[in-house]
N, C-alpha and C positions, 0 to 999 in steps of 0.2 A: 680250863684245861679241856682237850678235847683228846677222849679215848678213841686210837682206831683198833679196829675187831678183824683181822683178817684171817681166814681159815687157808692153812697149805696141805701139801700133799703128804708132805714128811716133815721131818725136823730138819735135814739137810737145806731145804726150799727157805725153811723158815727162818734158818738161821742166816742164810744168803739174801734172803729180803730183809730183816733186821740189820746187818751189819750193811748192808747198801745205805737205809734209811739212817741210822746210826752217822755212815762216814760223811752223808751230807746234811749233816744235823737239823733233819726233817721232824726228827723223833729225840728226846732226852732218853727215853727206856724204853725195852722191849722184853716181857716176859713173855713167856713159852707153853703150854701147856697140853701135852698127847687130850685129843677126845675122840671120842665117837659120833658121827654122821649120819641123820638121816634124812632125806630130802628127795622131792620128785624129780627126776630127770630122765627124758626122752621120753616119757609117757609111763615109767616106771617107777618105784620106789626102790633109792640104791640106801646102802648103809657102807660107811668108809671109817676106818682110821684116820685122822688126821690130827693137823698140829695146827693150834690155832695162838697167833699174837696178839697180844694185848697189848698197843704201843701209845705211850705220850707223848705227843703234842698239844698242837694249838690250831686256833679257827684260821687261823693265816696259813699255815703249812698243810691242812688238809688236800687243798685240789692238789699241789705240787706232791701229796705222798702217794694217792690215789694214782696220777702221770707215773712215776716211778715203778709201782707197785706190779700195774698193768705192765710194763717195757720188761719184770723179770718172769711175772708168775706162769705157769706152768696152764692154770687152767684158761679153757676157752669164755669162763664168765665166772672170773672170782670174788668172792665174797669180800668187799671193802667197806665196812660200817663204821660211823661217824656216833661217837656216843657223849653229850656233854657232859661234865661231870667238874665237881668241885673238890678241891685237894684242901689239907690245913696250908695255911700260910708257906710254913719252911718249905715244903716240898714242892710248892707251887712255884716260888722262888727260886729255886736250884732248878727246875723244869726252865725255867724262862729262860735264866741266864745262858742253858746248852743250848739253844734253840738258835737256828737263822734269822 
């Protein structure tokens, strides 16, 4: 199973990149979670609000989610991470089968 990490601007973004990812079954699930940011940018250190997804797939739909991900998100260089990870069986199994 391969976790993607993508950090949005709001929940609104997040939810519209999930149900994109979702309707072209790139992803099985997409959990949601408000954090807090903090990170160098333009030679500064910002701190943000934002909504970050944790979504399921697979090593085959990786670059195709990343292609996607980019065509909606809002920032000029968003964060799209690639996390490999082992599920129990059941869950690995119901992951596949929604999968492209």
């Amino acid at each position: 199973m391969t976790l993607v990490y993508i950090t949005c601007k709001d929940e609104k973004e997040a939810e519209k990149i999930s149900r994109h990812l979702l309707g072209k079954r790139l992803i099985a699930c997409s959990n949601m979670f408000p954090i807090k940011s903090m990170y160098w940018w333009e030679g500064k250190i910002a701190t943000d609000n934002e909504v970050v997804i944790i979504a399921k797939s697979n090593e085959k739909n990786f670059s195709k989610v990343q292609k996607e991900v980019k065509k909606l998100h809002s920032y000029k260089v968003p964060c799209i991470l690639k996390i490999e990870a082992k599920a129990n069986k059941e869950y690995g199994d119901w992951a596949d089968r929604e999968l492209a």
